[in-house]
N, C-alpha and C positions, 0 to 999 in steps of 0.2 A: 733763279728765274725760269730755267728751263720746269722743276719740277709746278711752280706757279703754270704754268702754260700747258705743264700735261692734263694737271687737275682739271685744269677748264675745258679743255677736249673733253674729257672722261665722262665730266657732268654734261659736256653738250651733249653726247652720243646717247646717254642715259635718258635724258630729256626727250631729245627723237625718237628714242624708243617706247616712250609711254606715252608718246602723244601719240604713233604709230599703233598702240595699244588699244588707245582711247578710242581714237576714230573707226577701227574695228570694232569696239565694241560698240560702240551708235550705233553702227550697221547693220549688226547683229540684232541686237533690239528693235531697230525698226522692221528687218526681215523676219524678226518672232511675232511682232506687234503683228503684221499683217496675216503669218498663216495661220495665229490662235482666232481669230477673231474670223478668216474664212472658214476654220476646222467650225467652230461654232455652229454659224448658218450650214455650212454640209450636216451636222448632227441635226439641228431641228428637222431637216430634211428626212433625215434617217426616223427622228421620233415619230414622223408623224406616219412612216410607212409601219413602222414596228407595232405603234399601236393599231393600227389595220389589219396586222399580221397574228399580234399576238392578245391583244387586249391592251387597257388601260393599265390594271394593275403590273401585267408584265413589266413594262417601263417603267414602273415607280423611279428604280432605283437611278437609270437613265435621267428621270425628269430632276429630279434632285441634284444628279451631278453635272448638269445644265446650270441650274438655276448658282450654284456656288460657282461655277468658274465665272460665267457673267459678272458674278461681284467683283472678283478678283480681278479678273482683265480691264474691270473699270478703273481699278487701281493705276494697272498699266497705264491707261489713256494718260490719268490724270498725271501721273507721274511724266509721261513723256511732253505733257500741253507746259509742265512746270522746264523742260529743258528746252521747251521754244518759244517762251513767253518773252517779253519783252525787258525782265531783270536777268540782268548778268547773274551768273553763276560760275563759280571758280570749278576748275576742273575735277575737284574729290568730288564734288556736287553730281556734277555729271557723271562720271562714274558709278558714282552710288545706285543713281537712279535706274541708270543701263543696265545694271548688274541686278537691278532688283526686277526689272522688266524682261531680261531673259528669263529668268528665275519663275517669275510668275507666267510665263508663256510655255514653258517647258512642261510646268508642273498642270496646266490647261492639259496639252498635250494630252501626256499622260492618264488623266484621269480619265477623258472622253476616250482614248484608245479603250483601258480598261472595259468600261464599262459597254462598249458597241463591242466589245470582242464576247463579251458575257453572253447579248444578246446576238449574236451573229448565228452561232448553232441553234438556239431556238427557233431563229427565223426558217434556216435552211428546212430543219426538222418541220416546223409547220408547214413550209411549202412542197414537202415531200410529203402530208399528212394521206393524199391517195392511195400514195405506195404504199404507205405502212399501214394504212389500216387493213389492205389487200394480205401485207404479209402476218399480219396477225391472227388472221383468221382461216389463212394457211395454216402459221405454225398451229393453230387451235385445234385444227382438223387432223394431222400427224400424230401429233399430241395424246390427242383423244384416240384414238387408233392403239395405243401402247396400253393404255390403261387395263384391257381386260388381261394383257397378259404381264403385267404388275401385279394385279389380283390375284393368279396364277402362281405366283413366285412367291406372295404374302403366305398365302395358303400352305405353300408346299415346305418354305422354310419353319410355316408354324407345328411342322411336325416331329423336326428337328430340333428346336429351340424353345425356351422358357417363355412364358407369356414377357416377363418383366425385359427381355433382351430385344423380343420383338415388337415392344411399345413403342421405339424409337420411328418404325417405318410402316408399322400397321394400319394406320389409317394414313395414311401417303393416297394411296390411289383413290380413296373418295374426296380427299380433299385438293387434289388434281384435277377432279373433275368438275366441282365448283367452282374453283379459280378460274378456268375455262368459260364455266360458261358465263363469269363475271367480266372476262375479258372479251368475247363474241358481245356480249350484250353494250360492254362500252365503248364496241368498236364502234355499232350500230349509232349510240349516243353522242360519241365524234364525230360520226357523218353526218347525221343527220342537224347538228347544234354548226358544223363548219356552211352546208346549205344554209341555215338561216341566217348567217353573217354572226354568229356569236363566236366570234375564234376566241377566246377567252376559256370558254368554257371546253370548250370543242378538243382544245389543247389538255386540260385538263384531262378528259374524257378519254382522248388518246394516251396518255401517259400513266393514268390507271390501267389502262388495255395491254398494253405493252408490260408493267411489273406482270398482271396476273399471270401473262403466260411465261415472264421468266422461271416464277416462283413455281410455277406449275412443273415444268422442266425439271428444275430443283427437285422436286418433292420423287417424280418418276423415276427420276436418277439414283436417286439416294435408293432405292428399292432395288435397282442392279451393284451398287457400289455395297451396300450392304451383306448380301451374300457372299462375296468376294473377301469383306473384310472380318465376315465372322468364320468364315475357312482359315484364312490367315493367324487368327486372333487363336484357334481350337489349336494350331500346327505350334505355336508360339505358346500355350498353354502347356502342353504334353512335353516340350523341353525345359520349359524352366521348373516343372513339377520334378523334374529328373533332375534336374541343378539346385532346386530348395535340399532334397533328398542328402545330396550329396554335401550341402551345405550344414546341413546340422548334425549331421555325423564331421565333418574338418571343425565346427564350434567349440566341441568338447574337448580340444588338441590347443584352444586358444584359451588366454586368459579370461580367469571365470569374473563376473561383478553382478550385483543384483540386476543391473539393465539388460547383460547379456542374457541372462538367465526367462527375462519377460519377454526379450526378442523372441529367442528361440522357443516358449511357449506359445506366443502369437504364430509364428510361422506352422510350427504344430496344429494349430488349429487352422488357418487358412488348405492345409493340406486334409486335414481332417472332414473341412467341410464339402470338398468334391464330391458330385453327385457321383452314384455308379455307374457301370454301362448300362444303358439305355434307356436314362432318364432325361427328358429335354434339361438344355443345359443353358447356360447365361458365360457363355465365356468371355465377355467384354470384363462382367463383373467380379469373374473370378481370376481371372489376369491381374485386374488390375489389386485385387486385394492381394495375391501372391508376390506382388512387387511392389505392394507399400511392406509388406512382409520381410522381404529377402531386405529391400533399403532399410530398413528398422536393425535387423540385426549385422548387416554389413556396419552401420554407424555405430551401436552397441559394441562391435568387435574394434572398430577402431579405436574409440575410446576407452575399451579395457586397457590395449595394447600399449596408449598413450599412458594411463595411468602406469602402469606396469613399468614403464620406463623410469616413471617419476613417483618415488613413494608419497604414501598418502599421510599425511600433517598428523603426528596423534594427536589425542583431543583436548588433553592436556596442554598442547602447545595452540592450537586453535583459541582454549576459552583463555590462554594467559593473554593472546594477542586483542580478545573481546574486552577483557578487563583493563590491559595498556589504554586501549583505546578510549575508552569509558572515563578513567581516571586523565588523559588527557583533556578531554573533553572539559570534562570538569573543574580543572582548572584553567583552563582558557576560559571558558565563561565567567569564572568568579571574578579572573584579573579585568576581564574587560566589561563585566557589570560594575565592577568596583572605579573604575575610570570612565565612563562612559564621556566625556568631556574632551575625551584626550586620545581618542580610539577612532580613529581615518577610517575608511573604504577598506585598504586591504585586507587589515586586521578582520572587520567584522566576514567579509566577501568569505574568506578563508573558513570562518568559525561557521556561520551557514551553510557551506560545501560540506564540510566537515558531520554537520548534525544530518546533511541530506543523505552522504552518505552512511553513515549509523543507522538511520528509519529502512534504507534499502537493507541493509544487511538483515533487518529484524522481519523484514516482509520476504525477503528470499529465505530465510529460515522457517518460516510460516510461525512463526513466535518469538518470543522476547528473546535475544540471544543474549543479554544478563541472564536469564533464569535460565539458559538452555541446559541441563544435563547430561543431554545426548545429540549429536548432532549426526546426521547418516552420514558413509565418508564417500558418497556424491558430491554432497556438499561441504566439506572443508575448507578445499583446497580454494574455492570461491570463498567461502566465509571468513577465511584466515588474509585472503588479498583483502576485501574489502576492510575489515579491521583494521587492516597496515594503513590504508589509506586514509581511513578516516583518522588515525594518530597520526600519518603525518601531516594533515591537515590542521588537525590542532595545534601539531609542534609550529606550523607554519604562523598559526594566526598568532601564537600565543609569543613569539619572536616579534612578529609586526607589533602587536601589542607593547611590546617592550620598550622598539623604538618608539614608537609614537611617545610614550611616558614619557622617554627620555630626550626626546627633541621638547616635549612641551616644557618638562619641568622650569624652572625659574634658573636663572644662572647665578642669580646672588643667595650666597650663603643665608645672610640676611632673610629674606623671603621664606625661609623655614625655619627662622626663631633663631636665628642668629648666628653667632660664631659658633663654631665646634657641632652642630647639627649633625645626626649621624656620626658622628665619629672626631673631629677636632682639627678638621683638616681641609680645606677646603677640594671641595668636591667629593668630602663625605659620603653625599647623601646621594651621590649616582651610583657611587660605588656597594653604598647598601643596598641602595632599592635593586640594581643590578643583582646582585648577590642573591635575595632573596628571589627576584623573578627568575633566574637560570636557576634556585635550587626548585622552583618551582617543579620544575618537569621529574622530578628523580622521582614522588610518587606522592601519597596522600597525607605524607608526616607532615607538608604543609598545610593542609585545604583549611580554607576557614579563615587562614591569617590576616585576608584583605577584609574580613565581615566585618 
């Protein structure tokens, strides 16, 4: 009796507790009903200043994301008109609907935040549009002011340096000066378009004005940054030329391989090609050629080294593994062309893998590796894995193949011509066909035998 009497405490408390729940979440729902639906009328408020501020098109995306929450929030309405309607509704009912009307008020929220946040910095920006076009046409005038002695430094560095090094910033300062006066003129365009009430345009007009003179900055810049960076780049030249040096005199103390041997010729020539004293020079380009150089033969060196550790496959052992392969191949196909009825997924999955890898092996060899009679020993140790794989591919499919047969075959003796089939004994004829499929693989003394 007693544990009767606890249970029903337990459910009463439970019960309280979700009605407790419930009437919270009414609450809720009717305190979201009200702020989406004030948030609303405050945003129309706000569109209608933004598009004063900024144009029509500005707020496209604003007007859009009005027009969807309106649908939605009528959802809410409708949804809450069905929880005060004059049909009873059981409690999941109500709930349901609550839970769908926070939901839908939250996500209201959200969106119009989003999107008045989007436009909130445009706004400010347009209504700071005096200030900045004031500072625009400042920064234009500073700006412009640097330019002759950009020119100056174009000049002085091209006495120094190769045409092809100084194409990067050589025309910097006239196109400095364009941009300028692209940006002065659009400031004018801002002003004068924000006076006639076209802020649409006006905005546009300011935010062209405003790039030009970043871009313009940019371009000035690069003309100081660059002298600075081809000092660096000449100081950076002169040591690694002294560390290639050193570098291919320690090569000939490493293990030798035709790769190493094309490095340290490449490297040779990048050293080769350095102009003399006091020829203008391109040191971005010759840097950069002497350490695709130096990386070339550092990987060359590693990879001798690795071979070195590990001999390299003779070739004899190479085309026996081309030929395994080949010869598996081939009788996996003939088993499972000759059953095709009886040959699952795996089986075939395998035999495809298996040929896909074979065609790779013959394009990484750059020819038919059946007929190869020489293969460079770069490429063995690749040629000889791939081979392995694609035999064990075959062994794999040509196993699956097996079972398939032999799940399919018939179980009555009968079914293959009667008693003694295969052999005189019942279950014969697994044991032959078994027999014959594993001697499959030993080599080509079979092939044929399913034609």
């Amino acid at each position: 009796m007693a544990g009767f009497w606890g249970k029903r405490k337990r459910d009463e408390q439970e019960l309280q507790g979700q009605q407790a729940h419930d009437a919270d979440l009414a609450k809720r729902a009717g305190t979201a009903l009200v702020a989406a639906d004030e948030r609303i009328r405050l945003t129309v408020d706000e569109l209608v200043f933004a598009e004063a501020e900024l144009g029509y098109e500005a707020t496209a995306e604003l007007r859009v994301a009005l027009d969807s929450v309106r649908r939605h929030l009528g959802e809410a309405f409708r949804l809450n008109q069905l929880n005060h309607d004059e049909i009873p509704d059981s409690a999941e009912e109500l709930r349901t609907r609550n839970a769908r009307i926070v939901q839908l008020c939250d996500w209201a929220e959200d969106v119009l935040d989003e999107r008045t946040s989007a436009l909130a910095e445009k706004i400010a920006r347009a209504r700071r549009a005096p200030e900045i076009i004031a500072g625009v046409r400042a920064d234009a005038a500073r700006l412009r002011a640097r330019i002759p002695h950009a020119r100056e430094t174009v000049d002085r560095l091209g006495v120094r340096y190769a045409p092809a090094a100084l194409a990067q910033v050589e025309s910097n300062p006239a196109e400095a000066e364009q941009l300028l006066g692209f940006a002065e003129h659009s400031a004018g365009v801002a002003e004068r378009r924000r006076e006639a009430g076209q802020r649409e345009q006006a905005n546009l007009a300011l935010e062209a004005s405003t790039e030009a003179v970043r871009r313009a900055a940019t371009l000035l810049d690069a003309v100081e940054t660059f002298e600075i960076e081809a000092l660096r780049a000449e100081s950076t030249l002169a040591a690694i030329v002294e560390d290639s040096r050193g570098d291919l005199v320690a090569a000939l103390k490493e293990p030798q391989s035709p790769a190493v041997g094309r490095a340290m010729a490449e490297l040779q020539r990048a050293l080769a090609s350095l102009p003399p004293v006091g020829i203008n020079t391109d040191p971005f380009t010759q840097l950069d050629r002497l350490r695709e150089a130096n990386a070339g033969l550092d990987a060359a060196i590693a990879a001798a080294r690795e071979r070195a550790a590990r001999p390299i496959p003779p070739l004899e052992h190479v085309r026996h593994a081309i030929d395994d392969a080949d010869r598996q191949l081939a009788v996996a196909r003939d088993v499972i062309a000759g059953h095709r009825g009886w040959i699952g997924a795996d089986a075939r999955t395998r035999l495809a893998e298996s040929e896909r890898v074979r065609a790779d092996l013959d394009r990484y060899l750059g020819m038919s590796a059946a007929a190869a009679t020489v293969i460079d020993e770069d490429h063995r140790e690749q040629a000889m894995a791939m081979a392995r794989r694609a035999a064990h591919l075959a062994g794999e499919a040509l196993h699956l193949a097996r079972r398939d047969i032999d799940s399919s075959r018939p179980q009555d003796p009968g079914q293959w011509g009667g008693p003694g089939w295969g052999g005189g004994r019942r279950g014969g004829g697994s044991d032959v066909m078994g027999g014959i499929l594993g001697g499959l693989v030993i080599g080509s003394i079979l092939d044929g035998i399913f034609d």
